[in-house]
C-alpha positions as CSV (number, residue, x, y, z in Angstrom):
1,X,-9.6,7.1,2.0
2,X,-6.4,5.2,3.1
3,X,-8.1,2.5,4.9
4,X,-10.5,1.9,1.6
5,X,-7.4,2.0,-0.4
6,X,-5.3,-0.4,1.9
7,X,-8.2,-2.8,2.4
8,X,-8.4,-2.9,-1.4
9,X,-4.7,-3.8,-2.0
10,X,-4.2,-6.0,1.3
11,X,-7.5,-7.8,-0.4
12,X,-5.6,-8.0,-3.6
13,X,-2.0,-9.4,-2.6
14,X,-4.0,-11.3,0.0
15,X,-5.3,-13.6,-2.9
16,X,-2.4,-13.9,-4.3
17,X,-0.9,-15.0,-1.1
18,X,-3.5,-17.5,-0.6
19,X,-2.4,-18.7,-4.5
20,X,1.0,-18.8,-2.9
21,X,0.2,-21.3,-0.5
22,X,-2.2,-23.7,-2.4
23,X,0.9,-23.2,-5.0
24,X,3.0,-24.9,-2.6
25,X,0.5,-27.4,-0.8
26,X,0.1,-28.9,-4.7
27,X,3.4,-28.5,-4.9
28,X,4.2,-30.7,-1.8
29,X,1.9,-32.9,-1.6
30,X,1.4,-33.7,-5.6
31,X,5.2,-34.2,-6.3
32,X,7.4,-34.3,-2.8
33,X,9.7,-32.1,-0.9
34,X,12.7,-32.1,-3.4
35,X,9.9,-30.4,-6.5
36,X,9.7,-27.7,-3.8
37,X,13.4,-26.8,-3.4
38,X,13.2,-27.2,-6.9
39,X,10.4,-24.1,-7.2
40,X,12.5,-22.5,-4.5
41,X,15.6,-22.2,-6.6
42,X,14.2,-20.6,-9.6
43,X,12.3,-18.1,-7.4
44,X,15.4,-15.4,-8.7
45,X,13.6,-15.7,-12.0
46,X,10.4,-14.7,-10.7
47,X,12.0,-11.8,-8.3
48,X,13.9,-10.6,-11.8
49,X,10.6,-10.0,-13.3
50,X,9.1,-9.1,-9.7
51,X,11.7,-6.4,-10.3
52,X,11.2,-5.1,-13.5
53,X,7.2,-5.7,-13.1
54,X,7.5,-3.1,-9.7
55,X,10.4,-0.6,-11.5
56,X,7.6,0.6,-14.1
57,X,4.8,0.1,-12.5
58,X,5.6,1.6,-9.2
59,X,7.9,4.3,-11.6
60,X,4.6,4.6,-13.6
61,X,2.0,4.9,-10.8
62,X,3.9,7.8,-9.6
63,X,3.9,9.6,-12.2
64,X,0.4,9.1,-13.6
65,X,-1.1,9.8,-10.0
66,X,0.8,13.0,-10.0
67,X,0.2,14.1,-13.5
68,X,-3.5,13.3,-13.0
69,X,-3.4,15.3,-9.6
70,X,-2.8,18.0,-11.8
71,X,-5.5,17.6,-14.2
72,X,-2.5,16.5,-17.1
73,X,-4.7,13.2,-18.4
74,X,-2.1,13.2,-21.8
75,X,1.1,13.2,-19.4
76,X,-0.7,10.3,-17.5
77,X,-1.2,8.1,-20.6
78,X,2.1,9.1,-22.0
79,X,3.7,7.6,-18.5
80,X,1.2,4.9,-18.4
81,X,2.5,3.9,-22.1
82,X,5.7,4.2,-21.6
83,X,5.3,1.9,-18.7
84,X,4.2,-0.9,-20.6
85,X,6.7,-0.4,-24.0
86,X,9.9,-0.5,-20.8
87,X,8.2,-3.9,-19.6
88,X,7.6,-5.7,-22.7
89,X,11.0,-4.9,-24.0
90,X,12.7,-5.9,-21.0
91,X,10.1,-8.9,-20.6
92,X,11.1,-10.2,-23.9
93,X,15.0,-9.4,-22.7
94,X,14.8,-11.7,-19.8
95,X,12.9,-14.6,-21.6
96,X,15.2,-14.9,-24.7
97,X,18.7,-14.4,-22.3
98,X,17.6,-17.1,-19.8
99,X,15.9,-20.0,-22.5
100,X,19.5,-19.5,-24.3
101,X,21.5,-19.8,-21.1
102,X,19.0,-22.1,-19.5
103,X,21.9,-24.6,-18.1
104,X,24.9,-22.1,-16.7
105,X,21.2,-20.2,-15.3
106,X,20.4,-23.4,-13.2
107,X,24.0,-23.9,-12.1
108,X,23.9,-20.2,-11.1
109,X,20.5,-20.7,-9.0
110,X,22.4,-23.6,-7.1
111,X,20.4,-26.7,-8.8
112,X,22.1,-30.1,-8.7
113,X,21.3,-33.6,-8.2
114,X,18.0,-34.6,-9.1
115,X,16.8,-31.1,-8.2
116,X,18.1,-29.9,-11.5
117,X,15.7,-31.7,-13.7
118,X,12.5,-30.2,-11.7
119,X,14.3,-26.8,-11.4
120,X,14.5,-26.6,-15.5
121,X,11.0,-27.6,-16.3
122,X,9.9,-25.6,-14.1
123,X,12.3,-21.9,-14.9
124,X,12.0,-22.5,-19.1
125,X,7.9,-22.5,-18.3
126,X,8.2,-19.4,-16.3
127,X,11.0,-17.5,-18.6
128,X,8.4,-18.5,-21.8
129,X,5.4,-16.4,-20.1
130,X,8.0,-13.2,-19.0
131,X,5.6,-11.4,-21.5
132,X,2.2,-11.4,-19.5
133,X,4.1,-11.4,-16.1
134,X,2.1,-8.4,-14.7
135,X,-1.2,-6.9,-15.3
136,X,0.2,-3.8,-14.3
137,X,-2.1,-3.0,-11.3
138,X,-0.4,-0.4,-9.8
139,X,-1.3,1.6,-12.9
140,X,-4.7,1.1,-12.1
141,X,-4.5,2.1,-8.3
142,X,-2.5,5.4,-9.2
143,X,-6.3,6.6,-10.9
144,X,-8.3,5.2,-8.0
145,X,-10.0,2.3,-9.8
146,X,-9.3,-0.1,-6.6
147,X,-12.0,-2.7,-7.6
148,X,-10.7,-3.4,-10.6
149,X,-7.1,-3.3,-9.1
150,X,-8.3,-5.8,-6.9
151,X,-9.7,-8.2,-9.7
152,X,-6.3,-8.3,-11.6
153,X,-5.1,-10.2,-8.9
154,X,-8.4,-12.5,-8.2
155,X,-9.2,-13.3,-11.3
156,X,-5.7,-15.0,-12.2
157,X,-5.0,-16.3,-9.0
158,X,-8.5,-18.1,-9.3
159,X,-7.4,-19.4,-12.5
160,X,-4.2,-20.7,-11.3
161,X,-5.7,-22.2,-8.2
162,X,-8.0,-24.2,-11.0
163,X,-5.4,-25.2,-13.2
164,X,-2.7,-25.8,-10.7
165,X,-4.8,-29.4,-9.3
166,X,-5.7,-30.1,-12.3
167,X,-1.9,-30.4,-14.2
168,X,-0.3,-31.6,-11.4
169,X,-2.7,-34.4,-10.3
170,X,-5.0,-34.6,-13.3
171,X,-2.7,-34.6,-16.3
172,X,0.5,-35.7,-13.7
173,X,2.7,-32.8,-15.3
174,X,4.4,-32.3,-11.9
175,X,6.4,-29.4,-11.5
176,X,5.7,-28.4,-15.1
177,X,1.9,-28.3,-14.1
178,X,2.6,-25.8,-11.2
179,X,4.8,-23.6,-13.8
180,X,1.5,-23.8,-16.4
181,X,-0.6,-22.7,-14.0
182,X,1.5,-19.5,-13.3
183,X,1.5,-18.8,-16.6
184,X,-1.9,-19.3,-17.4
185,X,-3.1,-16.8,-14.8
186,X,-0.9,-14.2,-15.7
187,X,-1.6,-14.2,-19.5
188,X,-5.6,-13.4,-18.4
189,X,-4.7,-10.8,-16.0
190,X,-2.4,-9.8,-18.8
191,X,-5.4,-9.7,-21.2
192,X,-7.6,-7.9,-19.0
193,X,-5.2,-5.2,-18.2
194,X,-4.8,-4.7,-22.2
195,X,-8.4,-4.3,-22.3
196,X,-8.4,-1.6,-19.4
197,X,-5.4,0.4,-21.1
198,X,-6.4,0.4,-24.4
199,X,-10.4,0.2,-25.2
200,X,-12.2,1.0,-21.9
201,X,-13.4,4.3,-22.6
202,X,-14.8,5.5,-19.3
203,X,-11.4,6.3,-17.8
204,X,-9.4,9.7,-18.2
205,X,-7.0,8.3,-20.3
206,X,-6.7,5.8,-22.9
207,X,-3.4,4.6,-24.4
208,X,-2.9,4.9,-27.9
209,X,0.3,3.9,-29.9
210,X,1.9,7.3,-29.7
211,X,2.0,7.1,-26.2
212,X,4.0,3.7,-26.6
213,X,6.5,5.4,-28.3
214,X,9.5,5.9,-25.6
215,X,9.3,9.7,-24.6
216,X,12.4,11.1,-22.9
217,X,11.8,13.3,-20.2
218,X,9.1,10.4,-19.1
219,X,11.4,7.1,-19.7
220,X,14.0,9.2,-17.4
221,X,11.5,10.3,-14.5
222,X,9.5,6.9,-14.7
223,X,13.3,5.0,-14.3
224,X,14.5,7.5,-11.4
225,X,11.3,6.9,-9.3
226,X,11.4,3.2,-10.2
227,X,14.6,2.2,-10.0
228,X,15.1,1.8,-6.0
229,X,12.4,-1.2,-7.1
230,X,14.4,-2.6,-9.4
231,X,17.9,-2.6,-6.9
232,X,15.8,-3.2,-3.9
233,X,14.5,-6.6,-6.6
234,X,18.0,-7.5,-7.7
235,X,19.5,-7.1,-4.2
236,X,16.5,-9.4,-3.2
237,X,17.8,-11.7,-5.8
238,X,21.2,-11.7,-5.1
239,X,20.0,-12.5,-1.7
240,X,17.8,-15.3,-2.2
241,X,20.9,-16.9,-4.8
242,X,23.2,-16.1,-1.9
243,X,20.7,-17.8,0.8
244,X,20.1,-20.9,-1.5
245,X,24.0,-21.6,-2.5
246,X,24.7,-21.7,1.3
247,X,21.9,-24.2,2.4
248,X,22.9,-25.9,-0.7
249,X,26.0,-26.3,0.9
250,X,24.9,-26.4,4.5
251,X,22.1,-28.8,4.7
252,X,21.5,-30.0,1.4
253,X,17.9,-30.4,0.2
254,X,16.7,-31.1,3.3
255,X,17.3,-26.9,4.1
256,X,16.1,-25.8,0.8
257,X,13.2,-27.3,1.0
258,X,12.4,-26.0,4.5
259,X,13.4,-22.4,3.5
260,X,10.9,-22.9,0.4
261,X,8.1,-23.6,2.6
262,X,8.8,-21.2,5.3
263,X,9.2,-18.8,2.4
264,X,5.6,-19.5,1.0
265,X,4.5,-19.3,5.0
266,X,6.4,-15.7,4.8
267,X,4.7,-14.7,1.5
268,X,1.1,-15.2,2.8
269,X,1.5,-13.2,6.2
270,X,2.9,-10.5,4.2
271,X,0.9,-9.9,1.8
272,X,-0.9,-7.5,3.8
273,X,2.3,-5.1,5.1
274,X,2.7,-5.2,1.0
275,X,-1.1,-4.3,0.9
276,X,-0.6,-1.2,3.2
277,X,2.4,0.1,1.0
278,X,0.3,-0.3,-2.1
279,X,-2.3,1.5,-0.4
280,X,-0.5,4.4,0.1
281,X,1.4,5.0,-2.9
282,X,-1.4,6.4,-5.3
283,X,-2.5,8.6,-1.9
284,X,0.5,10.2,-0.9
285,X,1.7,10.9,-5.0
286,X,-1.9,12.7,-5.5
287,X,-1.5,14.6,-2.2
288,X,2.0,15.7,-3.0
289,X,1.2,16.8,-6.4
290,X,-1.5,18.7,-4.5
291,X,1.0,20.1,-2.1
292,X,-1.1,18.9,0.4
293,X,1.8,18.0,2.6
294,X,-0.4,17.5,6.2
295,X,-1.9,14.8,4.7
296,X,1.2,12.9,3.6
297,X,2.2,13.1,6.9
298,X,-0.4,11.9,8.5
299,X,-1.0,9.3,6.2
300,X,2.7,7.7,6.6
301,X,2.2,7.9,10.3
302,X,-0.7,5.9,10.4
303,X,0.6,3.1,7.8
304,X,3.6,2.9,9.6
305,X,1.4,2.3,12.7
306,X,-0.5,-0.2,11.0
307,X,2.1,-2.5,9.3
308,X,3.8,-2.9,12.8
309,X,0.6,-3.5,14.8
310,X,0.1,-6.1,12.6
311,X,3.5,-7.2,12.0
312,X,3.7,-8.1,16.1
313,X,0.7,-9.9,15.8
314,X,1.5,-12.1,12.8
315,X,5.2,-13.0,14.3
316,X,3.2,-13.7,17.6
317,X,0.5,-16.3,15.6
318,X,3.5,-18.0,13.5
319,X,5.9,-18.9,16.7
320,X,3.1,-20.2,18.5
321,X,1.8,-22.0,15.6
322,X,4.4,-23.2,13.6
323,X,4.4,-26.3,14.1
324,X,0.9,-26.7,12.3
325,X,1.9,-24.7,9.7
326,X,4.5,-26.9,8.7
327,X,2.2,-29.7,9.0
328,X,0.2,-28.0,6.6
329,X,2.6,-29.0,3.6
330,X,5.6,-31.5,5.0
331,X,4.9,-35.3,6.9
332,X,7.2,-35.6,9.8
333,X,10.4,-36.0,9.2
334,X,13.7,-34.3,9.3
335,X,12.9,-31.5,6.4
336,X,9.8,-30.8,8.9
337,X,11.7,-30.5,12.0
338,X,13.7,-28.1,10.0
339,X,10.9,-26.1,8.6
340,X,9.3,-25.4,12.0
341,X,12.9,-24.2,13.5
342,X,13.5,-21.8,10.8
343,X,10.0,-20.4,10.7
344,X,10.1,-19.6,14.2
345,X,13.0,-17.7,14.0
346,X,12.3,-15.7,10.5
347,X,9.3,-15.3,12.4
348,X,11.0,-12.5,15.1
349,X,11.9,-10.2,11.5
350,X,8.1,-10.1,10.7
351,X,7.5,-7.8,13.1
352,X,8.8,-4.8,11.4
353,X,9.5,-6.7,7.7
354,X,6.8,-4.3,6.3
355,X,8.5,-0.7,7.7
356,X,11.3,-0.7,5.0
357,X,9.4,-1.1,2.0
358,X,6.8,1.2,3.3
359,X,9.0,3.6,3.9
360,X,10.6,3.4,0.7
361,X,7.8,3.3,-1.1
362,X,6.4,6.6,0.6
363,X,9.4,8.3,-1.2
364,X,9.0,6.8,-4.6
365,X,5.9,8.0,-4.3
366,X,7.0,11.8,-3.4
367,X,9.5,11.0,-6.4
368,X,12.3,11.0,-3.9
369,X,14.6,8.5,-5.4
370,X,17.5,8.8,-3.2
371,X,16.2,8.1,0.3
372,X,14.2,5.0,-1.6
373,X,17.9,4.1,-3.1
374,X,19.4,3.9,0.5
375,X,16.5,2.2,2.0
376,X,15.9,-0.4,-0.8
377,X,19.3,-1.4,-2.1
378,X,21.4,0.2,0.7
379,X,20.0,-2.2,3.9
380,X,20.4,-5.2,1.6
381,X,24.0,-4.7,0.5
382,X,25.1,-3.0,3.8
383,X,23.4,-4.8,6.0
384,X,21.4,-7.8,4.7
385,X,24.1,-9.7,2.6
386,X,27.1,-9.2,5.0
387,X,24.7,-10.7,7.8
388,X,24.3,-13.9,5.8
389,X,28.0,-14.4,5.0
390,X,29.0,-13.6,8.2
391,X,27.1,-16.4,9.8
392,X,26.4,-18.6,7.2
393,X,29.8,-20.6,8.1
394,X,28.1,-21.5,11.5
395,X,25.0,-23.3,9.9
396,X,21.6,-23.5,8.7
397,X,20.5,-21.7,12.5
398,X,23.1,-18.8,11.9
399,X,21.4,-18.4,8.3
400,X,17.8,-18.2,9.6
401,X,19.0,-15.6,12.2
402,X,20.7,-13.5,10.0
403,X,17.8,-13.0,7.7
404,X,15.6,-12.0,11.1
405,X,18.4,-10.0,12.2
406,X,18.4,-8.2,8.5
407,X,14.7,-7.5,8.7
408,X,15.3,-5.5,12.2
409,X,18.3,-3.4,11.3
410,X,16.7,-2.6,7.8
411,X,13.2,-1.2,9.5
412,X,15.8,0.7,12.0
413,X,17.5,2.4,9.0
414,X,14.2,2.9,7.1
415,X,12.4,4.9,10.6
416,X,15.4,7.3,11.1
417,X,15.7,8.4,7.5
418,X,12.2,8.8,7.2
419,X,12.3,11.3,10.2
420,X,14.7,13.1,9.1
421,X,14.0,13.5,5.2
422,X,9.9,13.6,5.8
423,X,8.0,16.3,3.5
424,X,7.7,19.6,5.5
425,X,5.0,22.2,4.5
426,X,1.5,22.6,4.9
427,X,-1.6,22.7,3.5
């Protein structure tokens, strides 16, 4: 059951990975270098909705897998509800907020220079589509429909990889084109989750408009369990507005747009460490709600096994090749050479990027919120951050090993508390 359940997620956030990539070869190739430090810089806008998007639907999908573990279909589309009435409200939050402070935003994010006009087109595209962000996937997984899981993320990311060539080079809409393209395949993965929520029948729930009506007891459990997500996605944004102000200052465009690659580079190789978490959210929630603690065990132990076989085998593949993977999206020249130096060393963190969030999400799962507080927000603000701004006065290099370094410590952190706090019991 796990390794159907991680194939079908690592298969989902695969794609989108693969959209990641194409995203940026357009990108790249279609405008230049600058366009992509221009994406790059508005990528906090995407990680605040990444964060809101994961906080109810990871917040959600534990409770609906748990509710539905114990036969409670209403409590599951009550939760499931409630998920979406939190995300459009906060969607619609985000969108207004940042259109109306669209120029202190970009100032905020670090975009100057002739970066600034390709960072705005691009961020008031994005903030316009907040609304059909997500397609809420991980509500899907938590009842076992994996297939269909796995189509709300192929069948937008096929529709952007369409549309992306086709506004950028076809219509010459530049970085606006990329932006459209986002957009456009998140409104039909928005569409078809509507349909799956709402009118599918053969499900064991369907959400009606009570159950969008803002209950309580859920709204409270749902934020508890989800809000490590949403630190663990601020902290991450914070970060990357940290990281991009000091190669702003350190190495100009030339260093954020070889972070921005390296970061699309990063994106695709871990899609499938994401993949394995995903995987075993919806397994070790039902399990738990079971009180079938053996096989929560034993299904952490071999995730955890799996998202650091492969992490070592991914950070082996990327130093070794990095140099054609640079090639892939940058002609030679100094924002190359710059590229394939800092994605050899963010390479080393890949290794055990995946543990942290696995772990993490094992205890959101177990409704644990705590442990997933400490591991989430806790190794970025302790650990992560400081590492940056200690190091960052030496130089682009220091700043590249800092965020390796960060990975390391974090999965360090993440293994011991997970020893230590693990579910005990038996079957």
């Amino acid at each position: 059951m796990l390794w159907h359940a991680c194939t079908q997620t690592t298969l989902s956030v695969g794609v989108y990975g693969i959209y990641a990539l194409t995203n940026a070869w357009f990108v790249a190739r279609g405008v230049g270098p600058d366009a992509m430090a221009a994406v790059n810089l508005v990528a906090p806008v995407l990680l605040v909705l990444g964060a809101v998007t994961t906080t109810v639907g990871i917040g959600g999908a534990s409770l609906v897998s748990r509710h539905l573990g114990a036969g409670d279909t209403a409590g599951a589309a009550r939760a499931a509800g409630n998920a979406f009435a939190i995300f459009w409200a906060a969607a619609v939050t985000v969108c207004v907020a940042g259109l109306l402070a669209i120029e202190p935003l970009l100032t905020l994010l670090g975009a100057r220079g002739d970066i600034r006009a390709d960072a705005r087109d691009y961020a008031v595209i994005i903030l316009a589509g907040a609304l059909v962000s997500t397609g809420f996937s991980s509500l899907v997984r938590a009842e076992g429909r994996m297939r269909f899981s796995t189509l709300l993320w192929v069948v937008p990311v096929v529709v952007q990889i369409t549309l992306d060539p086709l506004l950028i080079f076809g219509f010459d809409l530049g970085v606006r084109g990329a932006a459209l393209g986002t957009v456009g395949g998140q409104s039909v993965s928005a569409a078809m989750s509507i349909w799956f929520f709402f009118l599918q029948r053969r499900r064991p729930y369907r959400i009606t408009r009570t159950d969008l009506i803002p209950y309580g007891h859920t709204v409270r459990a749902l934020l508890s369990v989800g809000a490590p997500s949403f630190l663990a996605g601020s902290g991450a944004t914070l970060l990357a507005l940290l990281v991009n102000n000091t190669l702003v200052h350190a190495g100009g465009a030339v260093a954020l747009a070889a972070y921005a690659v390296c970061s699309r580079i990063r994106t695709f190789v871990s899609m499938p460490q994401l993949g394995i978490s995903q995987g075993l959210q919806p397994i070790v929630g039902y399990n738990a709600g079971r009180r079938l603690f053996d096989r929560v065990r034993r299904a952490e132990t071999l995730s955890l096994r799996a998202t650091l076989t492969y992490g070592v085998l991914t950070t082996t593949a990327v130093v070794l090749f990095a140099g054609p993977l640079v090639g892939i999206f940058l002609e030679e020249g100094p924002t190359a050479a710059a590229a394939r130096e800092a994605l050899r060393i963010l390479a080393i963190g890949l290794a055990v990027a995946g543990v942290a969030p696995l772990v993490s999400a094992c205890f959101q799962s177990l409704g644990r919120a705590t442990p997933s507080y400490v591991i989430s927000i806790g190794t970025l603000v302790v650990v992560k951050a400081p590492l940056v701004l200690l190091l960052s006065p030496a130089g682009t290099t220091a700043v590249w090993i800092a965020l390796a370094a960060g990975d390391i410590i974090s999965a360090l952190i993440a293994i011991v508390i997970l020893r230590r706090l693990r579910p005990r019991g038996s079957d």
